[in-house]
C-alpha positions as CSV (number, residue, x, y, z in Angstrom):
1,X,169.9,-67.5,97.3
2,X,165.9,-66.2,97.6
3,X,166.9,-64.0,94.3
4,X,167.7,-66.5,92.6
5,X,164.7,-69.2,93.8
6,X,162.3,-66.0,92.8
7,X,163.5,-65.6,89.3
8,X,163.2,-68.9,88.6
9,X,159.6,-69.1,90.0
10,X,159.3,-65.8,88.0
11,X,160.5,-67.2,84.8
12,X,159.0,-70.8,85.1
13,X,155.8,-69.6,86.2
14,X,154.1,-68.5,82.5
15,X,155.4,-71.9,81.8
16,X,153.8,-73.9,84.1
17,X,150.1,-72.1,83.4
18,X,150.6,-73.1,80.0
19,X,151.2,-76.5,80.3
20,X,148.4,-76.5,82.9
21,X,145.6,-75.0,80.6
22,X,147.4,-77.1,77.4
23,X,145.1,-80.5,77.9
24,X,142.0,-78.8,78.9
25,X,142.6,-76.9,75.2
26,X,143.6,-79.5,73.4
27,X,140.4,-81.5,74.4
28,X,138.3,-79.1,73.7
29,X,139.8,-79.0,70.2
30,X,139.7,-83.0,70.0
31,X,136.1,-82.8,71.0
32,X,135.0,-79.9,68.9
33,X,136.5,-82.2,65.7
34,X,134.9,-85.4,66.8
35,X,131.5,-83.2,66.4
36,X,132.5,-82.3,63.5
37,X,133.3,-85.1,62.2
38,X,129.6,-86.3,63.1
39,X,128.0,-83.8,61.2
40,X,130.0,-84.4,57.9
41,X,129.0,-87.9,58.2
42,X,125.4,-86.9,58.9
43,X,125.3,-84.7,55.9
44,X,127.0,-87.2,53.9
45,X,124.1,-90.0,54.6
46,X,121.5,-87.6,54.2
47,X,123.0,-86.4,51.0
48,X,123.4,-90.5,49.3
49,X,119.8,-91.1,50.7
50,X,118.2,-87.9,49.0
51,X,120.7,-88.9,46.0
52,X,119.0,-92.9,46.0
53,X,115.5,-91.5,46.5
54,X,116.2,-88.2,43.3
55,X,117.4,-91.3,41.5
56,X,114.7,-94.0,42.4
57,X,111.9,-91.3,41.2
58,X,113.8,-90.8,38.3
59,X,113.9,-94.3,37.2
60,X,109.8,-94.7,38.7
61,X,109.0,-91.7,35.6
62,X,111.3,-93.6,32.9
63,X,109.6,-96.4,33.9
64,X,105.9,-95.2,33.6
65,X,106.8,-92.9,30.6
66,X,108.0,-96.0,28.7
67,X,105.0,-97.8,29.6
68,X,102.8,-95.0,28.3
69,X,104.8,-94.7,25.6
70,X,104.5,-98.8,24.8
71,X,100.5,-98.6,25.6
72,X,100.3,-95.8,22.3
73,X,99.7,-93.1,25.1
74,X,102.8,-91.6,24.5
75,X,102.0,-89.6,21.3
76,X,101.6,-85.9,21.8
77,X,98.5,-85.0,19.6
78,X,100.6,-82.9,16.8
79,X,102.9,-84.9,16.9
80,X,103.4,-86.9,13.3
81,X,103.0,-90.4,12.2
82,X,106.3,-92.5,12.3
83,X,106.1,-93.6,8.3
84,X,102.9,-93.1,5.8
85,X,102.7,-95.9,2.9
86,X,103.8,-92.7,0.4
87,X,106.8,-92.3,2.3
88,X,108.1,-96.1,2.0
89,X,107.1,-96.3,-1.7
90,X,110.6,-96.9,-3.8
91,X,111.8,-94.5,-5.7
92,X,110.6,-94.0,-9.9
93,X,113.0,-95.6,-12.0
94,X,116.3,-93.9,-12.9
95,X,116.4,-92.4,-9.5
96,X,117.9,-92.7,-6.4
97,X,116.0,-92.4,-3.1
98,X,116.5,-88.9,-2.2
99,X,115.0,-88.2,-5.9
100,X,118.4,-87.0,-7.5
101,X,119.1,-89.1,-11.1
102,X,121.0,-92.4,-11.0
103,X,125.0,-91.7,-11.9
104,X,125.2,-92.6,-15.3
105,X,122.3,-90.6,-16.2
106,X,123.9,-87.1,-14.6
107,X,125.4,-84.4,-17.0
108,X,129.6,-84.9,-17.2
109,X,131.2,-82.6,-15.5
110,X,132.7,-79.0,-17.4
């Protein structure tokens, strides 16, 4: 009868440390997620705040770039005028406005 109450204490015994050590591992796990789960969340806010503030500057230079632009600031110094009175003169006679002839005045076709 001891024989047998040993190898069942023998064979149980592996058993009975791993259910023992199972909890104590398993919160350790729990807890090491719930940190992790912190940080993502962390990261996350800091990464929509810096996105708000990238795109609040962004819209503060659109903003005071259009204003220059509006005050007649804008201009870069080479840059040319929009339209000179030559260039919205109408076209001579018997033209179009890219200065090719008018249809009916073009050679027939060979």
């Amino acid at each position: 009868m001891f024989r047998i109450v040993a190898r069942i204490v023998l064979a149980t015994t592996p058993a009975l440390a791993l259910v023992a050590c199972g909890p104590s591992r398993e919160e350790e796990l729990e807890k090491q997620l719930a940190e992790a789960k912190a940080s993502a969340e962390q990261e996350a806010s800091a990464r929509k705040q810096a996105e708000r503030e990238a795109s609040a500057a962004r819209l503060k230079a659109n903003d005071a770039e259009l204003a220059r632009f509006y005050q007649g600031d804008g201009g870069a110094a080479g840059e040319p005028e929009a339209e000179t009175p030559a260039d919205t003169a109408p076209p001579p006679e018997g033209t179009q406005a890219d200065g090719r002839p008018v249809a009916d005045e073009m050679p027939a076709p060979r």
